[in-house]
N, C-alpha and C positions, 0 to 999 in steps of 0.2 A: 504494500500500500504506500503512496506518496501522499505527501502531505503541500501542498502548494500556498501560497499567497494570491490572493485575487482583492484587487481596488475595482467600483464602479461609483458613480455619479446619477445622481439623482436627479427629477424633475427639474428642481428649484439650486441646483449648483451643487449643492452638496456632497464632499466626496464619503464612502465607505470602503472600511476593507473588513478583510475576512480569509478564512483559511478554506482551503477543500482537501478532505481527505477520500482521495480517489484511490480503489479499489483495482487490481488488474482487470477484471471482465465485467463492469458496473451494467445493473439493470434496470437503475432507476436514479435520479437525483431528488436528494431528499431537503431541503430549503427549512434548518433549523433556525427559528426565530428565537432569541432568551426573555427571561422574566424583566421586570422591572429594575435597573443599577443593579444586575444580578453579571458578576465575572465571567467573563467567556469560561476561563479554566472551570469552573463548578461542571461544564457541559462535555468538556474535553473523551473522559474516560467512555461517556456513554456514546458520543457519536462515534468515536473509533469504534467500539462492537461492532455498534449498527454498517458503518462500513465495509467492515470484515465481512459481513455479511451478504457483500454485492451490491451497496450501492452509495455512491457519492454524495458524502454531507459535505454540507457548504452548511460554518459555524463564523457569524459575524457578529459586531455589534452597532445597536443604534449611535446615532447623531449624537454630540455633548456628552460620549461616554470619554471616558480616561485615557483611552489609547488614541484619541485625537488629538490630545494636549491643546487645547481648546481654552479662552478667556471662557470661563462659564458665566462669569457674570454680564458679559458682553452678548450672551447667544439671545436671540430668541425665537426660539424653538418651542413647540408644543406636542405633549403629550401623544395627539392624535399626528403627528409628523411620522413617527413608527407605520405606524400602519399604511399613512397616506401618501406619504414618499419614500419611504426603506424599505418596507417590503417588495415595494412595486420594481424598486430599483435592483435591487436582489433578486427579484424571478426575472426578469428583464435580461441580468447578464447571464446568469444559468440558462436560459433558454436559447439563448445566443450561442452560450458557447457548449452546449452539449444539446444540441433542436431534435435529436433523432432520440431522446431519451424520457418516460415520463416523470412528471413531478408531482413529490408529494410532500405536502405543508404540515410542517410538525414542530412545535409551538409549546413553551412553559410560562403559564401564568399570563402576562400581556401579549407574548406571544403568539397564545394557542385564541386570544382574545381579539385582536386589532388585526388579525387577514382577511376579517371581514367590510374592512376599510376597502383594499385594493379594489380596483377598477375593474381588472383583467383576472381570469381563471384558466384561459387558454392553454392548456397542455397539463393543469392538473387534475391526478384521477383522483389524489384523496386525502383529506388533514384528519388529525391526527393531535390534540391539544390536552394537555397533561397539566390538572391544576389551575385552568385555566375556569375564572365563574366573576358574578358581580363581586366587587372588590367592598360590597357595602357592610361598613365598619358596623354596625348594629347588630349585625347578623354573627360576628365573631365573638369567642369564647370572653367571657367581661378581662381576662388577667392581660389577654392579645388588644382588645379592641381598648382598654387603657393606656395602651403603651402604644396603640394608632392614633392616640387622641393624641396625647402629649408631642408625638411626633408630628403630626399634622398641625395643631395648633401650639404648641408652644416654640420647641427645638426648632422648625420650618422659619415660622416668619422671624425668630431670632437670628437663625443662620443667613438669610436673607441680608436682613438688618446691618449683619457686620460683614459679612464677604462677596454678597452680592448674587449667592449660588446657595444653595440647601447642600450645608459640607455634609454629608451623611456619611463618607466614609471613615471619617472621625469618631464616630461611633463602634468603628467595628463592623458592621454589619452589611453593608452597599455600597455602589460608587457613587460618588456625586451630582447631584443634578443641576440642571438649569431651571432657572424659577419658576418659566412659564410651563413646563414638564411637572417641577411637585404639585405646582397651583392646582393644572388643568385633571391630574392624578386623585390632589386628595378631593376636588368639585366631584368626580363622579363617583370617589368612593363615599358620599354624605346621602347617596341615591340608592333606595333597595335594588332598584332595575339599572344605575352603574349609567354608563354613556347612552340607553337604550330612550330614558328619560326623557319627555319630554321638552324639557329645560334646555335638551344637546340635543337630539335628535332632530333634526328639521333646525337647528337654528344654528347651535356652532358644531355642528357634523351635518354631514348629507344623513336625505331621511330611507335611503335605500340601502341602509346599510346589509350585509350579508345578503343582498339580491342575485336571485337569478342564478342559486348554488345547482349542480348537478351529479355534486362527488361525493362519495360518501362519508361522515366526519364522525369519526371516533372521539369519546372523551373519557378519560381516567381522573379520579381524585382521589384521596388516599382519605378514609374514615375520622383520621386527627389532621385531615390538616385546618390549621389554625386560620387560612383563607379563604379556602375552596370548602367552607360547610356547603353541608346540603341543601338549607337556604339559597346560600350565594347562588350555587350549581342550579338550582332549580329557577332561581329570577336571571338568569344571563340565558341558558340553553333553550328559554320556554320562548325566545326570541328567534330563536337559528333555526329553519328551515332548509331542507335541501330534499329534493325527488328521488336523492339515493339514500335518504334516510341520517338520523341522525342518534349514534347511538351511546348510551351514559353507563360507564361501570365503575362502582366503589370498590379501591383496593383499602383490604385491611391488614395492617402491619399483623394482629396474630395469626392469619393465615398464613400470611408470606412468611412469618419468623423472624420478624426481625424487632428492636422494640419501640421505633419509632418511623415514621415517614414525614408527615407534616409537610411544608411546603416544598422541603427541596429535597426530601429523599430517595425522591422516584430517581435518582442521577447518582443514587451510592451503588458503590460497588456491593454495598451487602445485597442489590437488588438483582445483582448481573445475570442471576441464573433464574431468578423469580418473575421479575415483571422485562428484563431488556426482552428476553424471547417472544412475546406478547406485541411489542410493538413491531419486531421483522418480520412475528407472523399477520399483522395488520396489513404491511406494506404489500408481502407477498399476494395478500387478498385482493387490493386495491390495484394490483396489474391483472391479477389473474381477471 
C-alpha cells in the first residue's frame, strides 16, 4: 500500500490537502470526512485497514484546521463551509483523479452529518456515517451536556475575547477553531432538530438539504456515546431520506467487549476485529 499527498482547491479559493492511502488493486475510493477539530491521526489506524482491504481512503482535513497554519482569528469561515465547499472539493478531485472507480462517503460525527450539504452525488453508491446525529446539547447525559455548556458559553466567547479564535486545543481535547465555525456549531447545537431547524434551514442553509439521495446510507452509534444519544440519532436521521433506504444500528460496547466506545471509539484499535469488518462489509454491499 502507498501512502501519497494530494492538495485541491475549493469553490471559493480555498486550498486542502490530505493523504490517500492506495491499495495495489483498489475497488473503490472511499472519501473519509472527520468529526469536528477532531486530528486527522485519531483516523489514521482505521483507514489503513479499510484500505488493506481494497480500497482507497482519501483522509483530509477541513479549512482553519492546524495543518494550514492559518491567522484563525483573521478567517472567516463557517461551520457549514465543511460540507459546502470541502467536501464538494474533495469528491471533485477523487473523481478526477480515479473516474473509473466508485465512491463511497464515510463520515465521523460532522462528517457523517454535513454531505448532505454537497451539490453533487455523481458516482457515489453509498455513505456510511459513524456517530454522526443532532448535536443538540439537551439531549446529552447532564455531566456531558454541563461541560457543553461551559464550553459553548463561557470558555468560547472568553477565548474569543482574548485571541481572536476558540483556543480549544488548550484544553486538551480538539484543534482550534475559527469563531464563525464555534458560533455557527454551538447555534445548531441549542436546536433538538440541529441545522434541520427552521431558524437554518431555508435561511442561512439551503432548504434542500440531503435532496435527491439514491444511495444507500448506513448509520452506526455506539449505546454510550455521550453525543450520538438516541435522541440526537432519532431528531437528525428522521430528516435523511434516500430511495435506497436509510438504515440505523446501535453498537454496544458489552457486546463488542470492550469497556467503553462513546464518541470516538468506533476508531480504536480495541474495535479492529469487532466493528472495522462491519464497515468493509458495508462497502463491499454498496458495489455489489
Amino acid at each position: 500500500m502507498n501512502i501519497e499527498h494530494f492538495s485541491t482547491t475549493c469553490e471559493d479559493g480555498v486550498s486542502l490537502q490530505g493523504e490517500l492511502f492506495i491499495p495495489e488493486r483498489p475497488r473503490a475510493v472511499v472519501q473519509f470526512s472527520c468529526g469536528t477539530a477532531t486530528p486527522t491521526k485519531v483516523y489514521r489506524h482505521f483507514l489503513s485497514h479499510i484500505a488493506q482491504a481494497g480500497f482507497i481512503c482519501a483522509l483530509w482535513d477541513y479549512r482553519g484546521s492546524e495543518i494550514y497554519q492559518e491567522n484563525l482569528s483573521q478567517c472567516q469561515y463557517q461551520y457549514a463551509d465543511y460540507g459546502r465547499q470541502d467536501m464538494p472539493a474533495v469528491k471533485q478531485y477523487l473523481r478526477q483523479r480515479f473516474p473509473e472507480l466508485p465512491l463511497v462517503l464515510l463520515g465521523h460525527s460532522a462528517g457523517g452529518q454535513q454531505f448532505g450539504f454537497m451539490p453533487d452525488y455523481s458516482g457515489v453508491v453509498g455513505a456510511i456515517s459513524i456517530g454522526a446525529s443532532s448535536g443538540y446539547t439537551g439531549n446529552m447525559p447532564l455531566s456531558y451536556r454541563l461541560k457543553a455548556y461551559w464550553y459553548f458559553y463561557a470558555f468560547m466567547p472568553a477565548s474569543v475575547a482574548w485571541r481572536g479564535y476558540v483556543a480549544t486545543k488548550s484544553l486538551g481535547i480538539m484543534e482550534d477553531l475559527p469563531t464563525g465555525v464555534a458560533t455557527q456549531w454551538r447555534d445548531w447545537c441549542s436546536k433538538p432538530d440541529y441545522f434541520f431547524d427552521p431558524q437554518f434551514r431555508g435561511q442561512t442553509l439551503p432548504a434542500d438539504l440531503f435532496c435527491d439521495i439514491h444511495f444507500p446510507i448506513q448509520v452506526y452509534y455506539a449505546s454510550d456515546d455521550t453525543i450520538a444519544t438516541p435522541q440526537n440519532i432519532d431528531n437528525f436521521w428522521r430528516h435523511v431520506h434516500s430511495s435506497a433506504g436509510v438504515e440505523i444500528q446501535q453498537l454496544d460496547s458489552k457486546e463488542l467487549k470492550v469497556k467503553r466506545i462513546d464518541h470516538f471509539g468506533y476508531f480504536s484499535r480495541a474495535l479492529k476485529s469487532q466493528f472495522w469488518p462491519q464497515i468493509i462489509a458495508d462497502i463491499n454491499r454498496f458495489l455489489d
